[in-house]
PDB file of N, CA, C and O in Angstrom:
ATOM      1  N   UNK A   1     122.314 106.479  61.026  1.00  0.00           N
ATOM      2  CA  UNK A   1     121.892 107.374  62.087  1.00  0.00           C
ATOM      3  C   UNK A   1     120.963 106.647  63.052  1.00  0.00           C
ATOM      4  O   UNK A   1     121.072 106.946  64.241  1.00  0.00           O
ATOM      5  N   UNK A   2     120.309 105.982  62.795  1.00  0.00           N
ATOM      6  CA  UNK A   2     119.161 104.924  63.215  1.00  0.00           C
ATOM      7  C   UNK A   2     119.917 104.327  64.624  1.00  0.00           C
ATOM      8  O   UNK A   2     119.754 104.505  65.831  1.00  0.00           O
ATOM      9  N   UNK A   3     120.801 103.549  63.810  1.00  0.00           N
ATOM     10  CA  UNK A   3     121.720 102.278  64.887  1.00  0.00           C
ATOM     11  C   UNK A   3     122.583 103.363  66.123  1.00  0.00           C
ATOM     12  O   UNK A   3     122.686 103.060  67.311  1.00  0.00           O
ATOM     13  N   UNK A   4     123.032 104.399  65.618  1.00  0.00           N
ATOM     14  CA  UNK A   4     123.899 105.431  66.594  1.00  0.00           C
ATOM     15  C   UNK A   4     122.876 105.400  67.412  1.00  0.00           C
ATOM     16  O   UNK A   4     123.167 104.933  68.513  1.00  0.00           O
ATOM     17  N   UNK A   5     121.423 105.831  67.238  1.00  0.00           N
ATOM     18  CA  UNK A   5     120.398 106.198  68.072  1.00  0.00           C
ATOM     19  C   UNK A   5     120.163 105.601  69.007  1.00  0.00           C
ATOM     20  O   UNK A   5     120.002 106.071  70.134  1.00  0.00           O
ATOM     21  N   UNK A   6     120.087 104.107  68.585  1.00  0.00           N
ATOM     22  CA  UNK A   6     119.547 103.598  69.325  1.00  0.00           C
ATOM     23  C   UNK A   6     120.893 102.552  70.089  1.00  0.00           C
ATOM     24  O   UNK A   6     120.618 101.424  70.499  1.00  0.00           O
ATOM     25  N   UNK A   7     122.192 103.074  70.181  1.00  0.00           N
ATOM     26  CA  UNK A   7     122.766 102.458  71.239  1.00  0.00           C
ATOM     27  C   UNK A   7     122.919 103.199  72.108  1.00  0.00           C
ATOM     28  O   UNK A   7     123.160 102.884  73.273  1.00  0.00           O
ATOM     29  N   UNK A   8     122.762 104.667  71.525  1.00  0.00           N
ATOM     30  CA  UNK A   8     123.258 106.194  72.165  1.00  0.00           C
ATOM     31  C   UNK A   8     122.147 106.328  73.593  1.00  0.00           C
ATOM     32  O   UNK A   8     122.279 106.899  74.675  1.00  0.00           O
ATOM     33  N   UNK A   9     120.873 105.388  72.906  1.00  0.00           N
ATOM     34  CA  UNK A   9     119.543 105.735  74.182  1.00  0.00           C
ATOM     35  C   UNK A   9     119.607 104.228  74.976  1.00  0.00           C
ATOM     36  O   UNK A   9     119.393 104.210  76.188  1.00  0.00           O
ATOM     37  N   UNK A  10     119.868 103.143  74.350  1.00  0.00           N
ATOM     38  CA  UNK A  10     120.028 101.990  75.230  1.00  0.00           C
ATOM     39  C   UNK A  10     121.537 102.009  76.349  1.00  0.00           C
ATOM     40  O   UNK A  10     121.519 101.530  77.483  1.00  0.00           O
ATOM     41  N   UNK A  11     122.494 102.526  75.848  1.00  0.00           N
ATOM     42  CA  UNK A  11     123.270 103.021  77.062  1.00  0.00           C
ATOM     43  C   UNK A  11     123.000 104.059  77.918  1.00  0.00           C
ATOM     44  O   UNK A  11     123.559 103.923  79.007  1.00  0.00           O
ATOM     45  N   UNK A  12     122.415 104.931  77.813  1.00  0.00           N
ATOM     46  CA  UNK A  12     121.680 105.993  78.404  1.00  0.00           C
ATOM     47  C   UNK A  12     121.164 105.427  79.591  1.00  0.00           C
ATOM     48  O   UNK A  12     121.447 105.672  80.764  1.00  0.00           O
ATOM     49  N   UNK A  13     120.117 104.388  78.946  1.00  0.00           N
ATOM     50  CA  UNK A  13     119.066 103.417  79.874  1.00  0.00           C
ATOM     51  C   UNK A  13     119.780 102.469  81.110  1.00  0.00           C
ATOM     52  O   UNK A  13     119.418 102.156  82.244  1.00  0.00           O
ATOM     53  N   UNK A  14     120.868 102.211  80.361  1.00  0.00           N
ATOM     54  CA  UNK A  14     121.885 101.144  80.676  1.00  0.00           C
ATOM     55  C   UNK A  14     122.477 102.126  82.126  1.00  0.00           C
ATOM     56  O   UNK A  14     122.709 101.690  83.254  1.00  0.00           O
ATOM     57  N   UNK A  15     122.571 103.129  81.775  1.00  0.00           N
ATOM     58  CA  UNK A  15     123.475 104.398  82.673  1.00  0.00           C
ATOM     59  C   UNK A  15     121.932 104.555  83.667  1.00  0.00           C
ATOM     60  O   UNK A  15     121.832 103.784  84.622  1.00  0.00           O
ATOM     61  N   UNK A  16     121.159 105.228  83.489  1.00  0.00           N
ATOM     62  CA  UNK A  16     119.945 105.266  84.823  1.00  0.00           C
ATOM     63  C   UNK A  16     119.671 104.093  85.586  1.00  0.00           C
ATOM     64  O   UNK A  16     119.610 104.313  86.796  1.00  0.00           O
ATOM     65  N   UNK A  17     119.451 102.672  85.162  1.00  0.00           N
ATOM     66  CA  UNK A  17     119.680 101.462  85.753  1.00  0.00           C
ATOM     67  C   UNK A  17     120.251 101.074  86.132  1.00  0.00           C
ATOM     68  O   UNK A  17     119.962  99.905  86.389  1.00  0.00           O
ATOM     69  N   UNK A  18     121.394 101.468  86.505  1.00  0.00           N
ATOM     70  CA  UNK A  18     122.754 100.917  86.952  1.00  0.00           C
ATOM     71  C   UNK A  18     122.526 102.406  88.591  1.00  0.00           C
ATOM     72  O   UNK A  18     122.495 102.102  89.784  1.00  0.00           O
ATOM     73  N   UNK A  19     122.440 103.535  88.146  1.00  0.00           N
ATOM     74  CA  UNK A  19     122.213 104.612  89.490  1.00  0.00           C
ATOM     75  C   UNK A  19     120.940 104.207  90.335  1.00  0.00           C
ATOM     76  O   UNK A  19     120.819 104.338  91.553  1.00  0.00           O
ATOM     77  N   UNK A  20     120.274 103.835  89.697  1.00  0.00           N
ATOM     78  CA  UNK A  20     118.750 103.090  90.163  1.00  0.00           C
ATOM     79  C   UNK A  20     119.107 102.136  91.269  1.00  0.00           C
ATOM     80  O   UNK A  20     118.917 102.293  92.475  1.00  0.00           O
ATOM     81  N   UNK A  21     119.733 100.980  90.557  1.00  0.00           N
ATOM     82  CA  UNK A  21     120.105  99.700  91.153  1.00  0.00           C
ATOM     83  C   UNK A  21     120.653 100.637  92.763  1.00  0.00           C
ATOM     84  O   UNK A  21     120.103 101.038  93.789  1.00  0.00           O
ATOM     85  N   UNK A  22     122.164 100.636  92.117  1.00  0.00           N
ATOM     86  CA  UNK A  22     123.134 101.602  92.778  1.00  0.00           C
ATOM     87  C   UNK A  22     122.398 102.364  94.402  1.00  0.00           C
ATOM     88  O   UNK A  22     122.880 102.393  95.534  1.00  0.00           O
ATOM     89  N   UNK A  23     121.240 102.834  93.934  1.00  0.00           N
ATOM     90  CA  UNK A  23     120.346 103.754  95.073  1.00  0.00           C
ATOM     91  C   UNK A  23     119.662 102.721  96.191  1.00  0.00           C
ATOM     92  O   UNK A  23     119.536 102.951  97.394  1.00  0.00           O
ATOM     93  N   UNK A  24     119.274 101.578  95.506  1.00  0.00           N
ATOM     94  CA  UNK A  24     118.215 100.242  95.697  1.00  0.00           C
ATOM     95  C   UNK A  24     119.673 100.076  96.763  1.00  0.00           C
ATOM     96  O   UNK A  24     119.764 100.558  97.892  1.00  0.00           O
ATOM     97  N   UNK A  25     120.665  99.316  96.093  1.00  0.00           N
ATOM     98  CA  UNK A  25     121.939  98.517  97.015  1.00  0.00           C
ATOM     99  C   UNK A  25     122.318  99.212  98.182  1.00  0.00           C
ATOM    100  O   UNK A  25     122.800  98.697  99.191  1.00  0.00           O
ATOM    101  N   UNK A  26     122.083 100.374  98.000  1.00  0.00           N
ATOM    102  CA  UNK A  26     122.532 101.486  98.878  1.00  0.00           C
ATOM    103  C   UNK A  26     121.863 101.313 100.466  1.00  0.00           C
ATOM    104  O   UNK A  26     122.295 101.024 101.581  1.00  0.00           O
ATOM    105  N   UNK A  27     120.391 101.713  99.784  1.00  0.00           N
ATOM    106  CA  UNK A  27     119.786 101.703 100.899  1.00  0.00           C
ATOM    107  C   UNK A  27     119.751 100.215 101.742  1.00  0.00           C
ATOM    108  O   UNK A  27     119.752 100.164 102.972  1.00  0.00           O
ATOM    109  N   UNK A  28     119.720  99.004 100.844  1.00  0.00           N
ATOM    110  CA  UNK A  28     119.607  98.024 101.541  1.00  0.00           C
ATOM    111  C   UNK A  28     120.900  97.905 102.433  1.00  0.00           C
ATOM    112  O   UNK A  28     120.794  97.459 103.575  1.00  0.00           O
ATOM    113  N   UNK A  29     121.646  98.145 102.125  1.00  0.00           N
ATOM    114  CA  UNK A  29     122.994  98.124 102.834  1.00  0.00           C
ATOM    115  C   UNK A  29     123.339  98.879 104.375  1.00  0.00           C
ATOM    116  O   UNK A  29     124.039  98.493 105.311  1.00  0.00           O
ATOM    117  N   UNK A  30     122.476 100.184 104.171  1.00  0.00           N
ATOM    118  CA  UNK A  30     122.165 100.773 105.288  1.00  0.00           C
ATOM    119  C   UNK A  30     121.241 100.260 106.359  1.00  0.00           C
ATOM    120  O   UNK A  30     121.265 100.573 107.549  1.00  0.00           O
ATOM    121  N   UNK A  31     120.215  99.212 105.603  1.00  0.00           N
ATOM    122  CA  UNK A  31     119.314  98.235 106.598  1.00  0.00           C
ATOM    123  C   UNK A  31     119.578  97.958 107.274  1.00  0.00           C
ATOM    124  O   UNK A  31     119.506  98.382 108.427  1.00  0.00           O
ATOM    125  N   UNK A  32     120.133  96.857 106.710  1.00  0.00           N
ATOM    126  CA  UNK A  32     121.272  95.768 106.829  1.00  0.00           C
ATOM    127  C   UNK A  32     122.115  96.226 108.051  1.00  0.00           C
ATOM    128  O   UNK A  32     122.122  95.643 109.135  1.00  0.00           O
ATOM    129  N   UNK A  33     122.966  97.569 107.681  1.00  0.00           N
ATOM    130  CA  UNK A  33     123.931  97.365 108.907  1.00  0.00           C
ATOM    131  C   UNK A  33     123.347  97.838 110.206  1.00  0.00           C
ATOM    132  O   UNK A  33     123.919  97.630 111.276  1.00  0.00           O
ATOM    133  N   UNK A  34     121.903  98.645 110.081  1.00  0.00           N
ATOM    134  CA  UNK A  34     120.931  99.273 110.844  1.00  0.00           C
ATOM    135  C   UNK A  34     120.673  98.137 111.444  1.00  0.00           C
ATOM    136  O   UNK A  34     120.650  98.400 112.647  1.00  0.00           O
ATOM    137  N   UNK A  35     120.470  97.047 111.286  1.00  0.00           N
ATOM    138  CA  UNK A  35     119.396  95.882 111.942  1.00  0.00           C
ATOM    139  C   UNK A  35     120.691  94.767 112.343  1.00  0.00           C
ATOM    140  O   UNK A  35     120.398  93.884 113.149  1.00  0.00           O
ATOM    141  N   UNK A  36     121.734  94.790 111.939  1.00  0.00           N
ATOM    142  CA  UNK A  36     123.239  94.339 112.800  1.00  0.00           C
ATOM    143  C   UNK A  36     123.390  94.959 114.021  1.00  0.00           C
ATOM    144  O   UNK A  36     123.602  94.335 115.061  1.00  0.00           O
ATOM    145  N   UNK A  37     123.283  96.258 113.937  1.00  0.00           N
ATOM    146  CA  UNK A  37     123.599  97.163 115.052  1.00  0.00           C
ATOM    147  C   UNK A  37     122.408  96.668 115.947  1.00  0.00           C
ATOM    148  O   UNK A  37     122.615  96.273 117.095  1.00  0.00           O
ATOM    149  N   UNK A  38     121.666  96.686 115.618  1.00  0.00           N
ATOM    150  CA  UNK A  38     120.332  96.783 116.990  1.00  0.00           C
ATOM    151  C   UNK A  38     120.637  95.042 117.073  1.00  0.00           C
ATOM    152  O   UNK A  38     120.856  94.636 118.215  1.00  0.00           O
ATOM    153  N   UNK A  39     120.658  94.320 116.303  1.00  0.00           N
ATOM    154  CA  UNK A  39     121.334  93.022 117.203  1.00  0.00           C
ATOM    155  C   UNK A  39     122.180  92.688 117.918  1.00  0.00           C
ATOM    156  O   UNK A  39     122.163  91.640 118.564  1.00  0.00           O
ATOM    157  N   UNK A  40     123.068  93.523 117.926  1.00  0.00           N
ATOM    158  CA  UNK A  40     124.092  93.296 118.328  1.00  0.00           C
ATOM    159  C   UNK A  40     124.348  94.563 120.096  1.00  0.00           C
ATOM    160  O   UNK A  40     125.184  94.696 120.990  1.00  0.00           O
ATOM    161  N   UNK A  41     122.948  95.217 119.663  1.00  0.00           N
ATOM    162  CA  UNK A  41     122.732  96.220 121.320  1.00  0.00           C
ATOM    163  C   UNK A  41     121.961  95.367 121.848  1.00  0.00           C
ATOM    164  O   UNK A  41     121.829  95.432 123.070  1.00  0.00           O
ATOM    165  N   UNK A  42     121.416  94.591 121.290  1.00  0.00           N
ATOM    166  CA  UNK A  42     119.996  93.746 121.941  1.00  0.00           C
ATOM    167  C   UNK A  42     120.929  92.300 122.560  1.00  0.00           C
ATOM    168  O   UNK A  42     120.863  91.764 123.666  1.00  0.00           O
ATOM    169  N   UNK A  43     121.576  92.042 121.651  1.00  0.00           N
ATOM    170  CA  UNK A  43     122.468  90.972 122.617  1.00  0.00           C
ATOM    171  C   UNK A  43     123.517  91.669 123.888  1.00  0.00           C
ATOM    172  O   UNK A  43     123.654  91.118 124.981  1.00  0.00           O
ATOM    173  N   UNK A  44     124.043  92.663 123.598  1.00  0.00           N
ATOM    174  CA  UNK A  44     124.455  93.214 125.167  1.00  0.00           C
ATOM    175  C   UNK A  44     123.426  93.584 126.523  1.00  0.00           C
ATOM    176  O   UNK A  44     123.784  93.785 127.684  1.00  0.00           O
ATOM    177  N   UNK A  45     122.150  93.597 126.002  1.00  0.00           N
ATOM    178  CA  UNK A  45     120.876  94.293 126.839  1.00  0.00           C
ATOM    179  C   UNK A  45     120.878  93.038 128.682  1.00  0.00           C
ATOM    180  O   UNK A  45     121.160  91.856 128.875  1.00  0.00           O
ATOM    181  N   UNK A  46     120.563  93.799 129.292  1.00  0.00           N
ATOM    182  CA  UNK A  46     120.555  92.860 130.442  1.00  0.00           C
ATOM    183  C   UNK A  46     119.783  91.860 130.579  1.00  0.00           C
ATOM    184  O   UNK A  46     118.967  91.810 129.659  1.00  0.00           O
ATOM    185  N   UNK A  47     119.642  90.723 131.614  1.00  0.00           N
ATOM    186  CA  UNK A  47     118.793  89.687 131.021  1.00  0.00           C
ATOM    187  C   UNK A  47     117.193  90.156 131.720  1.00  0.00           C
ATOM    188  O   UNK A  47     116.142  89.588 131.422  1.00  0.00           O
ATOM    189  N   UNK A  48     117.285  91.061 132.485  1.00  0.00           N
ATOM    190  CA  UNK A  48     115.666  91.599 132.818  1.00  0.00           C
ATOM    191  C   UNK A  48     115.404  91.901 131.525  1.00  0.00           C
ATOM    192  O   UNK A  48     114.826  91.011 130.901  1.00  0.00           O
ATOM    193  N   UNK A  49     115.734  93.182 130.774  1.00  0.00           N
ATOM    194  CA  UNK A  49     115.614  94.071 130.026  1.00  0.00           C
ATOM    195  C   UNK A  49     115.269  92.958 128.838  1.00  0.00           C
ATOM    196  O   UNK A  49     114.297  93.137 128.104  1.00  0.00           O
ATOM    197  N   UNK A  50     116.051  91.908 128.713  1.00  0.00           N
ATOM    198  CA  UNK A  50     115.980  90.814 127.466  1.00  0.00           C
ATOM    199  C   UNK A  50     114.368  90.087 127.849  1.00  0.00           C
ATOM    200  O   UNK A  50     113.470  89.785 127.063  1.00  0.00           O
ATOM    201  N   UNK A  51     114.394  90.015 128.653  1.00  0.00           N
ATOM    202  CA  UNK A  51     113.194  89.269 129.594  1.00  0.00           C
ATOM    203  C   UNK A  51     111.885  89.759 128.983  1.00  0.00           C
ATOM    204  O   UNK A  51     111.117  88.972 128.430  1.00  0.00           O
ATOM    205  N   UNK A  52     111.601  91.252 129.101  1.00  0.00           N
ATOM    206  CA  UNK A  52     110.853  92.267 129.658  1.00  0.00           C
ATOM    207  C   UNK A  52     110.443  92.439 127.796  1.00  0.00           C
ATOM    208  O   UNK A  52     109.348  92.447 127.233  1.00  0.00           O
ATOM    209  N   UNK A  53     111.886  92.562 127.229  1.00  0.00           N
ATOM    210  CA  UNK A  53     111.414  92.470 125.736  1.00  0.00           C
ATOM    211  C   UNK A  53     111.127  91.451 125.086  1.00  0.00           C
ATOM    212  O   UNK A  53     110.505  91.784 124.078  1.00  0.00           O
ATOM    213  N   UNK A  54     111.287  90.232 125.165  1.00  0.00           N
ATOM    214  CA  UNK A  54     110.622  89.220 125.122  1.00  0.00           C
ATOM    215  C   UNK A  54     108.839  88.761 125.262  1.00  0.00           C
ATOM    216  O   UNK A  54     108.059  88.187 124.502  1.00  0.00           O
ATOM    217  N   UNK A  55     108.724  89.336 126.600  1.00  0.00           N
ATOM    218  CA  UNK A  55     107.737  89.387 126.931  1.00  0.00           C
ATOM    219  C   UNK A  55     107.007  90.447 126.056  1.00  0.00           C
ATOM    220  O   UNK A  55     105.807  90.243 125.868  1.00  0.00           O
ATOM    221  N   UNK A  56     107.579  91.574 125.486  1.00  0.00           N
ATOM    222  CA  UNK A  56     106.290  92.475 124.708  1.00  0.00           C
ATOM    223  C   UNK A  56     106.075  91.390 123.593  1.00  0.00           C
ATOM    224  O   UNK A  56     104.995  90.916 123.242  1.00  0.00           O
ATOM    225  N   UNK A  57     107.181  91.129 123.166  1.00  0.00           N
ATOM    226  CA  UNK A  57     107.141  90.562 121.388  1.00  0.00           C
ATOM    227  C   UNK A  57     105.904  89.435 121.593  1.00  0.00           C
ATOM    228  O   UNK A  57     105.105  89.260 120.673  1.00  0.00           O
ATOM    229  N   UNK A  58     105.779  88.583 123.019  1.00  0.00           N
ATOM    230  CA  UNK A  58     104.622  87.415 122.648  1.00  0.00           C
ATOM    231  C   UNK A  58     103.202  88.187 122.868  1.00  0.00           C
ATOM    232  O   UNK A  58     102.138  87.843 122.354  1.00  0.00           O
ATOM    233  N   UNK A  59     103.354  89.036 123.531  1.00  0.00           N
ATOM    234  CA  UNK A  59     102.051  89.999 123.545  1.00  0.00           C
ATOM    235  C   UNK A  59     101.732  90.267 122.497  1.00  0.00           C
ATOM    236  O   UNK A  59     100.697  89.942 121.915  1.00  0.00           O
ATOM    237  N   UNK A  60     102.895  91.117 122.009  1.00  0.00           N
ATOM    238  CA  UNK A  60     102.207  91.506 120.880  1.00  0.00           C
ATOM    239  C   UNK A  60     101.639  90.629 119.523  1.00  0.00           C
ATOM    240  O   UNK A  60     100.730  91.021 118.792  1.00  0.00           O
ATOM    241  N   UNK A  61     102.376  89.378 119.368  1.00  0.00           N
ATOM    242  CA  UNK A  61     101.660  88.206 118.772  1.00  0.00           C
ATOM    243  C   UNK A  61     100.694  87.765 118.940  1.00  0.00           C
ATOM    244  O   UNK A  61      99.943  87.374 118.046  1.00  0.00           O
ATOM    245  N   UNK A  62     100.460  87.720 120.231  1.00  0.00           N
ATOM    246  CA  UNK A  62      99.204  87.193 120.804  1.00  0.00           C
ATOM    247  C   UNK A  62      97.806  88.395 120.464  1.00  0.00           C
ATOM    248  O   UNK A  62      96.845  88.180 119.725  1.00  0.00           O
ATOM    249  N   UNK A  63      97.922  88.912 120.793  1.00  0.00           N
ATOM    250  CA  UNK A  63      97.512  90.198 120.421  1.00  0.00           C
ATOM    251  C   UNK A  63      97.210  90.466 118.955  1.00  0.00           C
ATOM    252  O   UNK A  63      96.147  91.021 118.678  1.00  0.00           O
ATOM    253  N   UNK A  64      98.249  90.039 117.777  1.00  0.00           N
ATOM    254  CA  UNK A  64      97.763  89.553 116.492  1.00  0.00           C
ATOM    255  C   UNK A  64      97.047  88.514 116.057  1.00  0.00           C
ATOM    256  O   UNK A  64      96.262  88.521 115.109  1.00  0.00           O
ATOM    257  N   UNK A  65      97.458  87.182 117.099  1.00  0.00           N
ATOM    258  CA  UNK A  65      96.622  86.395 116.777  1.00  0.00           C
ATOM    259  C   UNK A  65      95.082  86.593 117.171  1.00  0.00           C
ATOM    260  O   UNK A  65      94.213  86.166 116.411  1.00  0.00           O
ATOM    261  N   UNK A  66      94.773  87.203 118.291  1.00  0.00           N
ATOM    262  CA  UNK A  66      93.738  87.820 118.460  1.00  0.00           C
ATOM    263  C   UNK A  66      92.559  87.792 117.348  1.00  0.00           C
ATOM    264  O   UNK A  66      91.545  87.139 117.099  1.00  0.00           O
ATOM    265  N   UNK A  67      93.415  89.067 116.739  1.00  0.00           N
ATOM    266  CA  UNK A  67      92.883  89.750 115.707  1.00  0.00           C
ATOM    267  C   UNK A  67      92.635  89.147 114.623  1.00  0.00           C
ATOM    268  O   UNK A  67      91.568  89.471 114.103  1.00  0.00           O
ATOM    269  N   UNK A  68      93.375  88.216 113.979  1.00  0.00           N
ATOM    270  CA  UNK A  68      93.270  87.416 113.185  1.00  0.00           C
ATOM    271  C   UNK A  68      92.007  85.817 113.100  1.00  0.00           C
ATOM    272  O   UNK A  68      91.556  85.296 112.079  1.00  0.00           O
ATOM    273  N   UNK A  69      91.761  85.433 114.518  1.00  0.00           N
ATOM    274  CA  UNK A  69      91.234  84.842 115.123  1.00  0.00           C
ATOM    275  C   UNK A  69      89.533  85.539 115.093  1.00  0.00           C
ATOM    276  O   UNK A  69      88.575  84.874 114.699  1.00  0.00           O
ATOM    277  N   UNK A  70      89.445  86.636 115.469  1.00  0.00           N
ATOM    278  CA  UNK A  70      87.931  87.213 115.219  1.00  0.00           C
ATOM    279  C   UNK A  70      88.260  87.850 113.934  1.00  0.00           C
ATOM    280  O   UNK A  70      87.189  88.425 114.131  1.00  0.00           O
ATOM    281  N   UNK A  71      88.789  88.432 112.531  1.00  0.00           N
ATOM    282  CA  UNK A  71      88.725  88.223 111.890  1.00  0.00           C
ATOM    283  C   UNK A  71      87.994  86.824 111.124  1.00  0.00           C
ATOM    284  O   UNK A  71      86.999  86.912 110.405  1.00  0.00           O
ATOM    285  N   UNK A  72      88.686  85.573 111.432  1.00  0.00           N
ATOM    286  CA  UNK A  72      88.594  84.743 110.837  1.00  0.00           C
ATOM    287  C   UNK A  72      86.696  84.374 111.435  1.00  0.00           C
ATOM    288  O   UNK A  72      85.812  83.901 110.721  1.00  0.00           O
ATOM    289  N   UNK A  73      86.585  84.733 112.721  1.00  0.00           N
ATOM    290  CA  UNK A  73      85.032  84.414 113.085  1.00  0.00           C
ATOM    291  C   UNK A  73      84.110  85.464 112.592  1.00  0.00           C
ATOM    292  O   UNK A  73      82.907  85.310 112.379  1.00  0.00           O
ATOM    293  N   UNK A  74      84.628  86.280 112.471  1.00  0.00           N
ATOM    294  CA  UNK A  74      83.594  87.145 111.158  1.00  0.00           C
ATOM    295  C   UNK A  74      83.447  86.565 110.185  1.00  0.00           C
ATOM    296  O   UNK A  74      82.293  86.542 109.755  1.00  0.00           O
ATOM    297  N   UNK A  75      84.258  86.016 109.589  1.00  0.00           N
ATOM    298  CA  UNK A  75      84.154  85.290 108.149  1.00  0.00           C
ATOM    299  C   UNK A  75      83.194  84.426 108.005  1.00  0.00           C
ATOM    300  O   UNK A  75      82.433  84.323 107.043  1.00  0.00           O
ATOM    301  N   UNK A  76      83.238  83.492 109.435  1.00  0.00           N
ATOM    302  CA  UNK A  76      82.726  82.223 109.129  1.00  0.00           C
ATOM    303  C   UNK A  76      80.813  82.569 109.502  1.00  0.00           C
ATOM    304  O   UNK A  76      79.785  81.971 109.185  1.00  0.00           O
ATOM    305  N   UNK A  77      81.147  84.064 110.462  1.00  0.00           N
ATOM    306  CA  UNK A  77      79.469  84.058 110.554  1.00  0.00           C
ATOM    307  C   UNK A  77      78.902  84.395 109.689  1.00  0.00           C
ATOM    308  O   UNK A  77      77.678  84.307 109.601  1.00  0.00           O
ATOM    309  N   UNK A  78      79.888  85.013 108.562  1.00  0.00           N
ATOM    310  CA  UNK A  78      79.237  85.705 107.377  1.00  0.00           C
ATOM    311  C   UNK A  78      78.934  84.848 106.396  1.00  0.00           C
ATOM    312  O   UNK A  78      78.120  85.090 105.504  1.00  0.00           O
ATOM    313  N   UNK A  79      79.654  83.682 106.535  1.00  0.00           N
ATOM    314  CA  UNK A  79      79.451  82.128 105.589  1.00  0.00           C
ATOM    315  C   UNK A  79      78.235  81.214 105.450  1.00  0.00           C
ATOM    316  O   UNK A  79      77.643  80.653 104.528  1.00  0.00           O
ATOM    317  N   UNK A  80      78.081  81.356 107.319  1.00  0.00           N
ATOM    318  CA  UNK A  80      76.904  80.776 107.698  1.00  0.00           C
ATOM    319  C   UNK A  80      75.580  81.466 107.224  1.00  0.00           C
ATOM    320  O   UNK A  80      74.600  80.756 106.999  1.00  0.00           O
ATOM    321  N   UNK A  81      75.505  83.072 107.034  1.00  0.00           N
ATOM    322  CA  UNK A  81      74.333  83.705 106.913  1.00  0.00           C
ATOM    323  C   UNK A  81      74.289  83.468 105.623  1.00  0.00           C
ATOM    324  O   UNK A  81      73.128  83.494 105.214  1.00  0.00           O
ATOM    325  N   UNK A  82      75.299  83.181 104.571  1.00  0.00           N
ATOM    326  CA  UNK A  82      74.369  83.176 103.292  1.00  0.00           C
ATOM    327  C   UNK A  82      74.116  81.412 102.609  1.00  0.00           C
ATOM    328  O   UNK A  82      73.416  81.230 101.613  1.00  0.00           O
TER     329      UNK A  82
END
């Protein structure tokens, strides 16, 4: 009775891990074709429009580096004070 038990609950396990996975593959798959699609609108986009978005994306880097940059000078004044 023991051994029945315990293949009866390791396939069980075997069966939720596999719908688990299954849910996981799923969604990535929907990413995936989510982020094809917008590549593939972004390569038809005009070349202003390509331009114009270009131009946010280094802003907005710049703009992180920023942040990261006085981050990092907080650190170092806080280094210096002790």
């Amino acid at each position: 009775m023991g051994i029945k038990k315990f293949f009866k609950d390791a396939f069980s396990d075997m069966k939720e891990s596999a719908k688990a996975q299954h849910e996981v593959d799923k969604a990535n798959f929907q990413a995936t074709k989510a982020e094809s699609k917008a590549q593939w609108e972004e390569a038809k986009m005009s070349p202003k429009a390509r331009q114009a978005k270009m131009q946010e994306e280094r802003d907005k880097q710049i703009k992180e580096a920023n942040q990261r940059k006085a981050a990092a000078d907080e650190r170092i004044e806080k280094a210096k004070k002790n």
